[in-house]
Biopython code that builds the backbone (N, CA, C, O; Angstrom):
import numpy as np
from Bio.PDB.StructureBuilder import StructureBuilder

atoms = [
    (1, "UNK", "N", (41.314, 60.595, 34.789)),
    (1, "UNK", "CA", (41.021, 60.773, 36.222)),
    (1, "UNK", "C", (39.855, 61.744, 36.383)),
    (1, "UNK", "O", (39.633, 62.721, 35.667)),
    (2, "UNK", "N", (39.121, 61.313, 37.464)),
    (2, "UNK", "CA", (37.517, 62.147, 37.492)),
    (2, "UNK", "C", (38.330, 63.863, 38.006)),
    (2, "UNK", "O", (39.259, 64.138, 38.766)),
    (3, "UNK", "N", (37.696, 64.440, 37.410)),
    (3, "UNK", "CA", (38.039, 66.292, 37.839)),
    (3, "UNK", "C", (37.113, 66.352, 39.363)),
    (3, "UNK", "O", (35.939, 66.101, 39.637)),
    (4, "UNK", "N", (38.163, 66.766, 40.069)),
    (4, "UNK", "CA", (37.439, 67.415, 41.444)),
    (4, "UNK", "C", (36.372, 68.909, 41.161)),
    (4, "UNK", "O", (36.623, 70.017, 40.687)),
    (5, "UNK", "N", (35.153, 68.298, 41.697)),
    (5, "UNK", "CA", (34.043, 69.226, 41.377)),
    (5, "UNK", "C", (34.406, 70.413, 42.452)),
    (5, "UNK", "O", (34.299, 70.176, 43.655)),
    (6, "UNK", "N", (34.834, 71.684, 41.985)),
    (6, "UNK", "CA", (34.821, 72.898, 42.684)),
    (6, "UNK", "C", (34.016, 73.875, 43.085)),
    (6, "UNK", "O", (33.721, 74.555, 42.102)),
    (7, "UNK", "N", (33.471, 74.310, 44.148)),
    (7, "UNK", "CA", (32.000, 74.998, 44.233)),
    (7, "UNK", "C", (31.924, 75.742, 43.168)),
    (7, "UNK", "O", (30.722, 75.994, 43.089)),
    (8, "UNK", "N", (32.687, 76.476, 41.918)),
    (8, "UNK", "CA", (32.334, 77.329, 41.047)),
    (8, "UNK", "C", (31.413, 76.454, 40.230)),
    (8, "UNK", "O", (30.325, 76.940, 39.919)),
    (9, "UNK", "N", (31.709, 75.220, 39.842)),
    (9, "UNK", "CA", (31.453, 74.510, 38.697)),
    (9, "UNK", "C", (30.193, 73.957, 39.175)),
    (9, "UNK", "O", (29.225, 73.910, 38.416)),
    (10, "UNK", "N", (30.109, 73.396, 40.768)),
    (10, "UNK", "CA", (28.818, 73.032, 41.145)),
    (10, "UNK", "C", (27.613, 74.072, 41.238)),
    (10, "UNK", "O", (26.409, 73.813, 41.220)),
    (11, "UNK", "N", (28.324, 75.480, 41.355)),
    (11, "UNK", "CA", (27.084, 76.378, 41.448)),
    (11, "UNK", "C", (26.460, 76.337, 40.291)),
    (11, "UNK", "O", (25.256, 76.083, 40.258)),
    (12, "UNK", "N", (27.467, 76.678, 38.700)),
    (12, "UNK", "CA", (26.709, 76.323, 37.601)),
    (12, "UNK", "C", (25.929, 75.351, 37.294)),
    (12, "UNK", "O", (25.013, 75.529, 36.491)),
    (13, "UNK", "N", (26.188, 73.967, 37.968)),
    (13, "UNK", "CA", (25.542, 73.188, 37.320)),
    (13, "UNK", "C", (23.950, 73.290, 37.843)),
    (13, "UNK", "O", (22.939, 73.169, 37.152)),
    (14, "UNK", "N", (24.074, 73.612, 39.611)),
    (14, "UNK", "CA", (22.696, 73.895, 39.820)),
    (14, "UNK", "C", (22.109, 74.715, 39.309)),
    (14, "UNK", "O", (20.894, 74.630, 39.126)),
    (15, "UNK", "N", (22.924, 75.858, 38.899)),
    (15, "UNK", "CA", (21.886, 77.118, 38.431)),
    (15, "UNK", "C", (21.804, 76.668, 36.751)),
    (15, "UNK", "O", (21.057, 77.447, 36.159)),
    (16, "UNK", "N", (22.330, 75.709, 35.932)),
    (16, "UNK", "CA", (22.016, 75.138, 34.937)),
    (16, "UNK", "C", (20.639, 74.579, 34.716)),
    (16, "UNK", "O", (19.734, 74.902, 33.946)),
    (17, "UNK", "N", (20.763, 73.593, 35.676)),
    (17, "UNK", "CA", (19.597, 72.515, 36.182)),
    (17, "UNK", "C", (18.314, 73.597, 36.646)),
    (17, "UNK", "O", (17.184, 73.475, 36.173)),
    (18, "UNK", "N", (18.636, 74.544, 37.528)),
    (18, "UNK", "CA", (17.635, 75.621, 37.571)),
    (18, "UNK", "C", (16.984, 76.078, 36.298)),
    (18, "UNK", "O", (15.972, 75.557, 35.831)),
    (19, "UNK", "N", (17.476, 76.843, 35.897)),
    (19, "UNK", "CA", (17.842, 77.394, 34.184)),
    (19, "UNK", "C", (16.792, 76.340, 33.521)),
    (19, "UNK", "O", (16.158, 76.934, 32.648)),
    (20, "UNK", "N", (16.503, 75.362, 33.603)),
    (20, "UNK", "CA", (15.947, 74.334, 32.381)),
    (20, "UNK", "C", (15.379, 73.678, 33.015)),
    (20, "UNK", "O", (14.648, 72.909, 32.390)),
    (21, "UNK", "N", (15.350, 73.574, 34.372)),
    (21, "UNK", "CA", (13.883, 73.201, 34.959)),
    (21, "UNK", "C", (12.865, 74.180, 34.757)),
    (21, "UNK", "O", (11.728, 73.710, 34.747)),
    (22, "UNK", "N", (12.989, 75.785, 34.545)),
    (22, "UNK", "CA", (12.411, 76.655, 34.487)),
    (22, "UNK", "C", (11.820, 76.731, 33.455)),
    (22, "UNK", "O", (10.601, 76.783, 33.291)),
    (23, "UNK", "N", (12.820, 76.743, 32.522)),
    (23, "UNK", "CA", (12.615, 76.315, 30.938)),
    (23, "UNK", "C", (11.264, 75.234, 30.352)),
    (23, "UNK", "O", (10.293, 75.374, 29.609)),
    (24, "UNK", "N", (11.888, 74.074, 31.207)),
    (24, "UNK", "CA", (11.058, 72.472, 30.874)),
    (24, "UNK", "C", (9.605, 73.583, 31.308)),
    (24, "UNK", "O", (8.855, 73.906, 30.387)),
    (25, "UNK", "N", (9.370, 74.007, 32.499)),
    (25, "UNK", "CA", (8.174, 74.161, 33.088)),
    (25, "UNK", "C", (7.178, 75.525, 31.937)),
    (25, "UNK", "O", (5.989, 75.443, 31.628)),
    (26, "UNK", "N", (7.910, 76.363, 31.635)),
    (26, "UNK", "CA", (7.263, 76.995, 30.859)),
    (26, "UNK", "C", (6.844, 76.383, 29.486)),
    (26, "UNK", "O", (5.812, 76.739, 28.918)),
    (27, "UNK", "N", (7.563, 75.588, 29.059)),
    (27, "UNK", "CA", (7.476, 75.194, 28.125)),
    (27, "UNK", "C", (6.583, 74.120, 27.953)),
    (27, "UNK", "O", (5.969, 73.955, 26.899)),
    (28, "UNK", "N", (6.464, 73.287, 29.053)),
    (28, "UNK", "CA", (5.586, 71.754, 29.627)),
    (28, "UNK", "C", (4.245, 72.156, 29.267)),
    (28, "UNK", "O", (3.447, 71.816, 28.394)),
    (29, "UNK", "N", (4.255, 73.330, 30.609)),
    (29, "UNK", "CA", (3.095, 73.595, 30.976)),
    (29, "UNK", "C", (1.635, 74.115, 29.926)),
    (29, "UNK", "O", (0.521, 73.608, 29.798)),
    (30, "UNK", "N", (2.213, 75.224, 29.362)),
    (30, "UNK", "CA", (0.842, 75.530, 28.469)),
    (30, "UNK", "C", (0.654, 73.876, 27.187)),
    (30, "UNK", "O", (-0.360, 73.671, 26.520)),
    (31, "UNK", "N", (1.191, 73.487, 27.185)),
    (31, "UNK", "CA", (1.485, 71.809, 26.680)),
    (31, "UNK", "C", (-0.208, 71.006, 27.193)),
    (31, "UNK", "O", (-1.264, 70.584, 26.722)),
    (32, "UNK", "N", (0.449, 71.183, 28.328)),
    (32, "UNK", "CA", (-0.477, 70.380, 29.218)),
    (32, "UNK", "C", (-1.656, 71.334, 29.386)),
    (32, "UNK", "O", (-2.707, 71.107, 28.786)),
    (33, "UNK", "N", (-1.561, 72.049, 29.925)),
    (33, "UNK", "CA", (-2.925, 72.764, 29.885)),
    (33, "UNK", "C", (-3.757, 72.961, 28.667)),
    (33, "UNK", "O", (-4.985, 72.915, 28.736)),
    (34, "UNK", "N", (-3.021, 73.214, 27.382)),
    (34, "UNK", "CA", (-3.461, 73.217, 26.262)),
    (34, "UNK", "C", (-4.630, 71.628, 25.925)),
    (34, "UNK", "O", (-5.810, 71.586, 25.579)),
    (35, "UNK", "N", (-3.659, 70.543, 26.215)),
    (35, "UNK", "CA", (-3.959, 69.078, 26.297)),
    (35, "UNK", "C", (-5.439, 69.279, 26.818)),
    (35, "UNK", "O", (-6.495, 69.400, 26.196)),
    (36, "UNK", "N", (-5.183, 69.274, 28.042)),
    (36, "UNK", "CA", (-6.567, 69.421, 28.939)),
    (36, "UNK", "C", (-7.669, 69.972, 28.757)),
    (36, "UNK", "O", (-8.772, 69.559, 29.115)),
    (37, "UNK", "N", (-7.351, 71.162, 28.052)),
    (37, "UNK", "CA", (-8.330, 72.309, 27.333)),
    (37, "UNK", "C", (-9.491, 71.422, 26.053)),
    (37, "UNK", "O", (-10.720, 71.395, 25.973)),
    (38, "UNK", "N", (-8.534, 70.869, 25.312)),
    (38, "UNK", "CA", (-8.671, 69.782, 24.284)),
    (38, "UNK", "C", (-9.630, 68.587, 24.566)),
    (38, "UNK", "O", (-10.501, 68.050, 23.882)),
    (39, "UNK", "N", (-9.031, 68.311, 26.142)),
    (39, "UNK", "CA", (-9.804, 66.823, 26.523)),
    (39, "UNK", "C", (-11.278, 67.214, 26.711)),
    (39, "UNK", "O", (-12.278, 66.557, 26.421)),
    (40, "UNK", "N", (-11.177, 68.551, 27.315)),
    (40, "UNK", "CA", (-12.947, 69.100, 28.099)),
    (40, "UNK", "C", (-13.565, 69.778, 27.238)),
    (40, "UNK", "O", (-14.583, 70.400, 27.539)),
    (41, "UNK", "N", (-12.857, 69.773, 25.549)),
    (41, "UNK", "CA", (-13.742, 70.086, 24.963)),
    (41, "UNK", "C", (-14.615, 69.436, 24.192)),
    (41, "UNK", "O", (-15.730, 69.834, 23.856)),
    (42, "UNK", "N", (-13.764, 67.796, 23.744)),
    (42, "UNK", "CA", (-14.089, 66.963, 23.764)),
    (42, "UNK", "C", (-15.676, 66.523, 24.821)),
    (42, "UNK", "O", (-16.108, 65.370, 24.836)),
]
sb = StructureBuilder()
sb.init_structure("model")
sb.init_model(0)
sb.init_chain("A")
sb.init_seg("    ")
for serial, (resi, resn, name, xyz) in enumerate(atoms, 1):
    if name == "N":
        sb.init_residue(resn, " ", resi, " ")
    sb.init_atom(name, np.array(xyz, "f"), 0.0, 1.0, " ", f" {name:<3s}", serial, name[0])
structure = sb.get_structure()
């Protein structure tokens, strides 16, 4: 049977999803900028 989602468990999951969107973005980013750096030096 599905577990009833309780605001404790939903706050984590957003502040999870926060947590590693933050993550993804630091991590993405000099990625991509790095990339770009690469293309215009080209």
């Amino acid at each position: 049977s599905p577990v009833p989602t309780c605001p404790v468990t939903l706050a984590v999951n957003l502040t999870t999803a926060a947590l590693e969107r933050r993550f993804i973005a630091n991590e993405i980013q000099p990625l991509l900028e790095r990339k770009d750096r690469h293309g215009h030096e080209d």
